[in-house]
C-alpha positions as CSV (number, residue, x, y, z in Angstrom):
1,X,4.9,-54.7,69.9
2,X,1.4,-52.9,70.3
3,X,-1.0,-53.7,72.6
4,X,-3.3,-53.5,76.1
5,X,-1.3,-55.3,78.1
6,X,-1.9,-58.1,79.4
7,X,-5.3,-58.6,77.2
8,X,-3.6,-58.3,73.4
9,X,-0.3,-57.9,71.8
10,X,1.0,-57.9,68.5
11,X,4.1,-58.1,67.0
12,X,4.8,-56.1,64.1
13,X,8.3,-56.9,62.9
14,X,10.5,-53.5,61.9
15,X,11.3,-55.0,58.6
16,X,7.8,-55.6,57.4
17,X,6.8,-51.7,58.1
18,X,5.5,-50.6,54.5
19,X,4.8,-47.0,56.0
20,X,3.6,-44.7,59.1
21,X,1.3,-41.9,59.3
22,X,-0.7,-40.2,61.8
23,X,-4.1,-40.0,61.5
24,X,-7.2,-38.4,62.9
25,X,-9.5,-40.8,63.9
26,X,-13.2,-41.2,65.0
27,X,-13.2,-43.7,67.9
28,X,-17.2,-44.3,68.7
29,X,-18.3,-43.2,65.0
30,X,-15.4,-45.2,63.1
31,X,-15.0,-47.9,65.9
32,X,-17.8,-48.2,68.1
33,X,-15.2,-47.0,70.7
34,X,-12.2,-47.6,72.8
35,X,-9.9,-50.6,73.2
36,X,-9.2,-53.5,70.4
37,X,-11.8,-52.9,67.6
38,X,-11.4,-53.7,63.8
39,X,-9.4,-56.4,61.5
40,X,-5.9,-55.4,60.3
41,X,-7.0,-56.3,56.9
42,X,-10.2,-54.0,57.0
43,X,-10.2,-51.0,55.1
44,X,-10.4,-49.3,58.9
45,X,-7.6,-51.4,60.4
46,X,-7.5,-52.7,63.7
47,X,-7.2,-50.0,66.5
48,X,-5.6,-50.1,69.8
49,X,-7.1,-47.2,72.0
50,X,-7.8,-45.8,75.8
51,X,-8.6,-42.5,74.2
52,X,-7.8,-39.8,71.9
53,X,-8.3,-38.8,68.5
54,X,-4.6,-38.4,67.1
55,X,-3.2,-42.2,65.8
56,X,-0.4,-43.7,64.5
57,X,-1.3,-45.7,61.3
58,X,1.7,-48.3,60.7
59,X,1.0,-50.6,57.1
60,X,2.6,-53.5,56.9
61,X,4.0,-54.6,53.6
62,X,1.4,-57.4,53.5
63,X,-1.3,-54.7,53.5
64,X,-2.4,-55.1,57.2
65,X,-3.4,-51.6,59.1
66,X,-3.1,-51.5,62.7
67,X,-3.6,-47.8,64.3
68,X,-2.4,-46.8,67.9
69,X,-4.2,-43.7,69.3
70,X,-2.7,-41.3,71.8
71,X,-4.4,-38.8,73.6
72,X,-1.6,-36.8,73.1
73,X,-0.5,-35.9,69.8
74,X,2.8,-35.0,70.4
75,X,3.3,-38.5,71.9
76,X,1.9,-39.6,68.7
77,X,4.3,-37.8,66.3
78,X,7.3,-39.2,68.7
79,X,6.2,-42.6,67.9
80,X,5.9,-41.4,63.9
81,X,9.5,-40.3,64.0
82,X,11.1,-43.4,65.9
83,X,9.7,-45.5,62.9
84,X,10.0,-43.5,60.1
85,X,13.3,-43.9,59.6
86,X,13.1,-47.6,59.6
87,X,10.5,-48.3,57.8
């Protein structure tokens, strides 16, 4: 599940996870800024953010993008890791 709780959440079941990536984003230039911006089917994707330029990119096997950004990189790659190997 990815969200701002208790505005928005989203369930992205394991077994649909095409792929993960991180990503260096633009927030205000690609965005407009923080919080829940974009479609999932956009080119973009839909981003879920409170800051920071390092995201996690997960595609979904129907083509939907969602990206969660982390102000912390390393927090970023941990999430990369956990979801790698089931994807």
């Amino acid at each position: 599940t990815v969200g701002l709780a208790p505005f928005w959440r989203t369930r992205l079941p394991r077994r649909e996870i095409a792929d993960v990536a991180i990503v260096h984003i633009d927030t205000y230039g690609d965005y407009g800024g923080w919080g829940i911006k974009g479609s999932a089917r956009s080119s973009k994707g839909r981003l879920y953010s409170v800051g920071g330029e390092t995201a996690l990119r997960v595609l979904m096997r129907d083509q939907r993008t969602f990206l969660v950004a982390f102000k912390d990189p390393a927090t970023a790659e941990r999430a990369r890791e956990a979801l790698h190997g089931r994807c």
